[in-house]
N, C-alpha and C positions, 0 to 999 in steps of 0.2 A: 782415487781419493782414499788415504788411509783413516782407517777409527782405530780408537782402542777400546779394549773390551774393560766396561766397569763394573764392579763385585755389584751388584741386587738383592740382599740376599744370600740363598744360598747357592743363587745361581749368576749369570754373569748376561751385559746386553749392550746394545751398543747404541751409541745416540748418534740418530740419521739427523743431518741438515734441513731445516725448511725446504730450502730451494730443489735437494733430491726426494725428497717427501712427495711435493708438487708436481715434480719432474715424469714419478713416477705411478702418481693417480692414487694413491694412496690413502687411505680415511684413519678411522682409530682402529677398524677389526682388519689384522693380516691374514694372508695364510702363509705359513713356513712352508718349507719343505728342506731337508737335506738332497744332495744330490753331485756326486762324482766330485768329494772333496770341499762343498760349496753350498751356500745357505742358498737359500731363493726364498725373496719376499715379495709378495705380489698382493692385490686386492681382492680381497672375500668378493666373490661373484657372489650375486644375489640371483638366490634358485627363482624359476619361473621369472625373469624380469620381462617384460614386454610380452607377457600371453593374456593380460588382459584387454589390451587395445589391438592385439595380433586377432583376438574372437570377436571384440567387437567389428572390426572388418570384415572378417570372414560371415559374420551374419550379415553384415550391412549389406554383400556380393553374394547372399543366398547359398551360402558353400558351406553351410550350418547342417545337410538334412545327413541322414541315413546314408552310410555305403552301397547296402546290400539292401533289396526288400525285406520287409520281415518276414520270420519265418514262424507259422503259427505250430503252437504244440499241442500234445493230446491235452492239456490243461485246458488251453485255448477253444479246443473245437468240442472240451466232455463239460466242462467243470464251471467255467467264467460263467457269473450271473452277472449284469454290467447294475 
């Protein structure tokens, strides 16, 4: 499919169709990228998505505690008044 480029400004952009919009998951935030002669448009990943239902699983299956034992310090064994 060809576009052509229109002045914005001082800059220049290009108007995608509906249909490759939706085609291609697309919202209002992009990310650009230039790359080997070639724009790349693609969707803002949303950081952490699914680590709040990812923990609440993993507490529901008990896979919430500690790796390692603790390890108690000279703080622990001189110092702590509880």
């Amino acid at each position: 499919m060809k576009a052509r480029l229109v002045r914005i400004g001082n800059s220049r952009g290009v108007r995608l169709p509906k249909i490759l919009i939706e085609a291609a998951g697309l919202g209002d935030e992009v990310e650009l990228q230039a790359r080997d002669g070639t724009v790349v448009i693609r969707p803002v990943k949303v950081l952490r998505a699914g680590w709040a239902e990812s923990a609440k699983t993993l507490r529901a299956g008990g896979g919430d505690g500690l790796l390692d034992p603790p390890t108690p310090t000279r703080f622990d064994e001189e110092e702590w008044e509880p």
